[in-house]
Chimera marker file (.cmm) of the C-alpha trace (Angstrom):
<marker_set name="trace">
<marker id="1" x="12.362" y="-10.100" z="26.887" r="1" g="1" b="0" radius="0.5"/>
<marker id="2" x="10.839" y="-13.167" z="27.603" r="1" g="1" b="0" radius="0.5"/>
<marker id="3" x="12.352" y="-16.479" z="29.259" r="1" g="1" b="0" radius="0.5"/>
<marker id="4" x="11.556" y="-18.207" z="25.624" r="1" g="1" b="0" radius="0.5"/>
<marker id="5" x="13.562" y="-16.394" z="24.144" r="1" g="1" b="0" radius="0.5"/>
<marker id="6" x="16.139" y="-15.865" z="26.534" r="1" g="1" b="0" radius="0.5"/>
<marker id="7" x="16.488" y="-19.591" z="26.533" r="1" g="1" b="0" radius="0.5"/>
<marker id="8" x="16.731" y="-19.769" z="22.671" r="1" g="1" b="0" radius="0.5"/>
<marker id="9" x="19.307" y="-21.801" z="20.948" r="1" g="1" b="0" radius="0.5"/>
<marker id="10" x="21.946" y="-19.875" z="18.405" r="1" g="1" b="0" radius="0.5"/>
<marker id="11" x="23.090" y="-21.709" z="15.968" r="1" g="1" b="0" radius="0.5"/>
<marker id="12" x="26.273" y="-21.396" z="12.792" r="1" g="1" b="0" radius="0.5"/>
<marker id="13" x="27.833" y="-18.975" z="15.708" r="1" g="1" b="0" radius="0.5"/>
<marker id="14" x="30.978" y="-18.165" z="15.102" r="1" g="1" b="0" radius="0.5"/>
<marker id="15" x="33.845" y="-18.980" z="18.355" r="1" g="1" b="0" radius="0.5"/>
<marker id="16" x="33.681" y="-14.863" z="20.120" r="1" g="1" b="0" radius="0.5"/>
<marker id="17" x="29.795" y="-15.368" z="19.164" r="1" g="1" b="0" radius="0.5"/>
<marker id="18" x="29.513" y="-18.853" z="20.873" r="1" g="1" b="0" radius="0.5"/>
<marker id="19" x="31.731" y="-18.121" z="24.100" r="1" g="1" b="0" radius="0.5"/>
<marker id="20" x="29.541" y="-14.651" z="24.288" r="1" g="1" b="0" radius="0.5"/>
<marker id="21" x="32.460" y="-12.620" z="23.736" r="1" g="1" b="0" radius="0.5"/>
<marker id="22" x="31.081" y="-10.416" z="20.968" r="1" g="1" b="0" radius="0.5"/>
<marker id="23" x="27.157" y="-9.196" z="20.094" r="1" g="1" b="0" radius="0.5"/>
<marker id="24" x="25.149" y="-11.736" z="17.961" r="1" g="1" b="0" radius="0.5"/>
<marker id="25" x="24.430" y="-9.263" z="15.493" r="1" g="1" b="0" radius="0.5"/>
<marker id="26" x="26.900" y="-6.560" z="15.142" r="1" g="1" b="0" radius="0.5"/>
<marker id="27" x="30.075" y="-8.551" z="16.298" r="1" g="1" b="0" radius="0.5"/>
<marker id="28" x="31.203" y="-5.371" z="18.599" r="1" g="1" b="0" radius="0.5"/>
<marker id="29" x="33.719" y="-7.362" z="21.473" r="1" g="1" b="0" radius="0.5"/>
<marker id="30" x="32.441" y="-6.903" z="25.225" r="1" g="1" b="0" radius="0.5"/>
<marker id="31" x="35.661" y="-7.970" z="26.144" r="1" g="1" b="0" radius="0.5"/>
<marker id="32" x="38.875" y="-5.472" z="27.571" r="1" g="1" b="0" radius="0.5"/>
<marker id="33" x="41.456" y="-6.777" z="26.462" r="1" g="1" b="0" radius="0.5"/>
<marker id="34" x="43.278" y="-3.035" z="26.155" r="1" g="1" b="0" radius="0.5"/>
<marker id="35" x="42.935" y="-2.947" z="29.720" r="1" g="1" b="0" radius="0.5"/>
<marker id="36" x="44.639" y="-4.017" z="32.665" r="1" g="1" b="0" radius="0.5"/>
<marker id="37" x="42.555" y="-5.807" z="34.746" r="1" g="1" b="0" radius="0.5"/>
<marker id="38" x="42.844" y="-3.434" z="37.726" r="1" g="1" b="0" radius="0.5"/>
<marker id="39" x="41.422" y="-0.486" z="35.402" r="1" g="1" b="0" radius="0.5"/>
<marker id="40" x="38.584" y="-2.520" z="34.104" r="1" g="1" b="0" radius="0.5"/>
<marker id="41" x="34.855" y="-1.310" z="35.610" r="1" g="1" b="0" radius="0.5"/>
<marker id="42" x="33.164" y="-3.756" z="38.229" r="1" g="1" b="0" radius="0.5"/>
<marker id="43" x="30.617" y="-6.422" z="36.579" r="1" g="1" b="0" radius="0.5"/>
<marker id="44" x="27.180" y="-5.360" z="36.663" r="1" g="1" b="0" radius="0.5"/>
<marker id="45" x="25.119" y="-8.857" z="37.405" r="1" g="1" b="0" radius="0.5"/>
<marker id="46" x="23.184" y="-9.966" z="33.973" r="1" g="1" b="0" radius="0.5"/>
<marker id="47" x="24.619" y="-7.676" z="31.731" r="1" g="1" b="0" radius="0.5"/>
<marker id="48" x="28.274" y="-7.815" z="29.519" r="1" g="1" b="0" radius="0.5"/>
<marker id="49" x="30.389" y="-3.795" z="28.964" r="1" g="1" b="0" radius="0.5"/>
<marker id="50" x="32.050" y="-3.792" z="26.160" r="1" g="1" b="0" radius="0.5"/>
<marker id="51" x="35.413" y="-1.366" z="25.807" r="1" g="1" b="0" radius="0.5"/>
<marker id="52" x="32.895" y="1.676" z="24.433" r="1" g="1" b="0" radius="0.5"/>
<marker id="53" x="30.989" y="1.258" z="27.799" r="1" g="1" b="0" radius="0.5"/>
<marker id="54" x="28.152" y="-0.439" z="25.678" r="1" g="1" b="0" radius="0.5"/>
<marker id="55" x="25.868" y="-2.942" z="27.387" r="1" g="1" b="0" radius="0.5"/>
<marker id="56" x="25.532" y="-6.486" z="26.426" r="1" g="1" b="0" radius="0.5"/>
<marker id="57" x="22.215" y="-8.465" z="27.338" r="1" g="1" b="0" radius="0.5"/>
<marker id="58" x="22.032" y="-12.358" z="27.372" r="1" g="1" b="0" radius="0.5"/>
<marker id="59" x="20.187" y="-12.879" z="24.096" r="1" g="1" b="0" radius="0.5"/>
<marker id="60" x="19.650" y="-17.270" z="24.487" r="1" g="1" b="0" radius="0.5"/>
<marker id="61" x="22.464" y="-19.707" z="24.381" r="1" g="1" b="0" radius="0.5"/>
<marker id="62" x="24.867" y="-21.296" z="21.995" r="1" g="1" b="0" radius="0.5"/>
<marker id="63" x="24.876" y="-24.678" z="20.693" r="1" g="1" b="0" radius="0.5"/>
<marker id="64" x="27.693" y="-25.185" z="23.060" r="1" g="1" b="0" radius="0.5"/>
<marker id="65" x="25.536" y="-24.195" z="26.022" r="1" g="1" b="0" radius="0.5"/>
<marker id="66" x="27.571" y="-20.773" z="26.596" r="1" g="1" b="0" radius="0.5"/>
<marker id="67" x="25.312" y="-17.810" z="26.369" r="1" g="1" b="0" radius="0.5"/>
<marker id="68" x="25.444" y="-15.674" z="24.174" r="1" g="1" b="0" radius="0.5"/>
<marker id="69" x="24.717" y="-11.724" z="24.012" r="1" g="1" b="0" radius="0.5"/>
<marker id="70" x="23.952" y="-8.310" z="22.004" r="1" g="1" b="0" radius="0.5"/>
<marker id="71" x="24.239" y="-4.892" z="22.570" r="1" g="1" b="0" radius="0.5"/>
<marker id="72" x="21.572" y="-3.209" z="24.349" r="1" g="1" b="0" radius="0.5"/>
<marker id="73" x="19.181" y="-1.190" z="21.751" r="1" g="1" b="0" radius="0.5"/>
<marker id="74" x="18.680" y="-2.208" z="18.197" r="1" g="1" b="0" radius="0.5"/>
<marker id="75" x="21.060" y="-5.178" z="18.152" r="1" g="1" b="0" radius="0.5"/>
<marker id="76" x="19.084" y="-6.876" z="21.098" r="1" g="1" b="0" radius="0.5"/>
<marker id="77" x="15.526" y="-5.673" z="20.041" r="1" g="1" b="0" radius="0.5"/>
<marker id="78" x="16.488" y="-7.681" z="16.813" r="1" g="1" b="0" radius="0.5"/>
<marker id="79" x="18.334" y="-10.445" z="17.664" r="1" g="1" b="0" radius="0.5"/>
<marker id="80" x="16.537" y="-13.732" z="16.910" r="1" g="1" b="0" radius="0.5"/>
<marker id="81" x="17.860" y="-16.995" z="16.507" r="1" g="1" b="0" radius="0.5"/>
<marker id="82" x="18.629" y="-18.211" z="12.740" r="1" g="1" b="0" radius="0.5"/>
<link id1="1" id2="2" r="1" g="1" b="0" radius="0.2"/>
<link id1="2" id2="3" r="1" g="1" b="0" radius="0.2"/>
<link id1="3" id2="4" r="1" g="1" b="0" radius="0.2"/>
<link id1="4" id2="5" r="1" g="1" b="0" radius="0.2"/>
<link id1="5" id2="6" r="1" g="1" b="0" radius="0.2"/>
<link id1="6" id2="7" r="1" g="1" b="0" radius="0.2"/>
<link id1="7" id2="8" r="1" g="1" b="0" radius="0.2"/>
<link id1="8" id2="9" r="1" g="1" b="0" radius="0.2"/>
<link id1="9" id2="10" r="1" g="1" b="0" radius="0.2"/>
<link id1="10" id2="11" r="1" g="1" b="0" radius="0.2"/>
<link id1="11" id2="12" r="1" g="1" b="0" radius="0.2"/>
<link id1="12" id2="13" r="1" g="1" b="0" radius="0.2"/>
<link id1="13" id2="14" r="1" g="1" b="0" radius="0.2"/>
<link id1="14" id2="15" r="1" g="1" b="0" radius="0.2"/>
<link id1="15" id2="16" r="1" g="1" b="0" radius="0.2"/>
<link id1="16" id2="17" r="1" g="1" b="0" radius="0.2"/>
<link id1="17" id2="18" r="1" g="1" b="0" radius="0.2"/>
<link id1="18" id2="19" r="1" g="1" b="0" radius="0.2"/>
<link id1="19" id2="20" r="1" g="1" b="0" radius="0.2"/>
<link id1="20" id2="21" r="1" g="1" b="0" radius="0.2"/>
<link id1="21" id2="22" r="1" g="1" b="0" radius="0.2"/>
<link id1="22" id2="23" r="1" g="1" b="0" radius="0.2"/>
<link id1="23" id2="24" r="1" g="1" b="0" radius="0.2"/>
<link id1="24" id2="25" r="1" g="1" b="0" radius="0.2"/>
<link id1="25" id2="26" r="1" g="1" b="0" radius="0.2"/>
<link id1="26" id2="27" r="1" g="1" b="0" radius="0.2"/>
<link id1="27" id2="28" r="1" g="1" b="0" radius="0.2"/>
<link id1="28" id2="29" r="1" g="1" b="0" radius="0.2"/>
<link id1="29" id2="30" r="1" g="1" b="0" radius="0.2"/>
<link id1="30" id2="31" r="1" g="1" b="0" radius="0.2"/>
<link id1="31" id2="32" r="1" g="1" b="0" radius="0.2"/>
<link id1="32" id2="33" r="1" g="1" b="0" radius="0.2"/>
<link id1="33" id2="34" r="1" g="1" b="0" radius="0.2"/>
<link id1="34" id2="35" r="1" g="1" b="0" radius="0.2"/>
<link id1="35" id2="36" r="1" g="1" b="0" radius="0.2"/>
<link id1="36" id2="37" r="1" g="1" b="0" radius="0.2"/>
<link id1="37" id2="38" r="1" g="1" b="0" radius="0.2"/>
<link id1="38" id2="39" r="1" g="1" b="0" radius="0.2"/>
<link id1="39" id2="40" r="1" g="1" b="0" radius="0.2"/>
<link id1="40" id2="41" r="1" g="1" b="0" radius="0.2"/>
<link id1="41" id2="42" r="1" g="1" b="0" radius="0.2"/>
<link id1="42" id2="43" r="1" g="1" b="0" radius="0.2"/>
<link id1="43" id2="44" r="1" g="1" b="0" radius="0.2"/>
<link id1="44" id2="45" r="1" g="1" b="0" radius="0.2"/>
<link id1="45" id2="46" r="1" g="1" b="0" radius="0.2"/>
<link id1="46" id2="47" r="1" g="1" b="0" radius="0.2"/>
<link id1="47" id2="48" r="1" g="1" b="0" radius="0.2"/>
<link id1="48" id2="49" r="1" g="1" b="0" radius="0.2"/>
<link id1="49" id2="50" r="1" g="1" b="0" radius="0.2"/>
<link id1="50" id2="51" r="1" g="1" b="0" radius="0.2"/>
<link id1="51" id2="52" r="1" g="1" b="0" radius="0.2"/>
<link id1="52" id2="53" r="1" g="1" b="0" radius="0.2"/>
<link id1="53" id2="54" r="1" g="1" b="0" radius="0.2"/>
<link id1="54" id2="55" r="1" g="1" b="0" radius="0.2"/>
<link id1="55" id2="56" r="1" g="1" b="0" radius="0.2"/>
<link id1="56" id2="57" r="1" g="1" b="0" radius="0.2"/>
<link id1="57" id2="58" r="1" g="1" b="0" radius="0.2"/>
<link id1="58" id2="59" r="1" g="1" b="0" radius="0.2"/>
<link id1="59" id2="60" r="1" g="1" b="0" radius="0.2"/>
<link id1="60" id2="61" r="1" g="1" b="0" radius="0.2"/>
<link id1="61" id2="62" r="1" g="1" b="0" radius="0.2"/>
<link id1="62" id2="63" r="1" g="1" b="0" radius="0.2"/>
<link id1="63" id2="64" r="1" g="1" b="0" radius="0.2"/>
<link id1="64" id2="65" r="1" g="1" b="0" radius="0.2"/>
<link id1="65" id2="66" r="1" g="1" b="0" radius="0.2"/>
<link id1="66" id2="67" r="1" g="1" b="0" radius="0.2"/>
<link id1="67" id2="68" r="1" g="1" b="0" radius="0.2"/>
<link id1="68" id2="69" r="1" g="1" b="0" radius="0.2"/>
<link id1="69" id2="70" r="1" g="1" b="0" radius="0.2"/>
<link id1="70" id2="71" r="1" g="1" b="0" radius="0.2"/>
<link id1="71" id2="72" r="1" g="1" b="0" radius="0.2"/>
<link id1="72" id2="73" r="1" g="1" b="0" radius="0.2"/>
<link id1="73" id2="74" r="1" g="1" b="0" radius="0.2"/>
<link id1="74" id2="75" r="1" g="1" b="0" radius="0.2"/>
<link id1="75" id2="76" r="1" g="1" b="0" radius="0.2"/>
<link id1="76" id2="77" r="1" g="1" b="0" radius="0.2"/>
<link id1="77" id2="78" r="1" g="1" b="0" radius="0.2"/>
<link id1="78" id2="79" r="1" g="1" b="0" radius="0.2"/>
<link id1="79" id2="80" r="1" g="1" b="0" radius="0.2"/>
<link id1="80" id2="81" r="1" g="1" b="0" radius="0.2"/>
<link id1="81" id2="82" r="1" g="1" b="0" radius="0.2"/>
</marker_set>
């Protein structure tokens, strides 16, 4: 991934999308809200778990400056901004 894109600028994002609580592009949460937080896993610096133990990677930012994410694997290798 490249800092360009990194830096890119998502736009017509809904809220979860915008505060980088779900992917971009297949809407799966990264949040735990299931979990207690004493049972949830330690942060790993740069990238978001979800509750299936699926990675998130910082994908560019919102329009609200928050950035935003997708899944590791197909959702990231094809999430562009609109």
């Amino acid at each position: 991934m490249t800092a360009a894109r990194s830096e890119a600028v998502w736009h017509r994002l809904n809220e979860s999308h915008a505060d980088g609580t779900e992917c971009v592009m297949c809407e799966r949460s990264f949040g735990w809200p299931e979990l207690p937080a004493q049972f949830q896993p330690d942060p790993v610096p740069g990238i978001r778990t979800g509750p299936a133990g699926i990675a998130g990677v910082p994908v560019g930012c919102s329009h609200t400056g928050s950035q935003v994410f997708a899944c590791v694997g197909i959702c990231s290798a094809l999430a562009y901004p609109d």
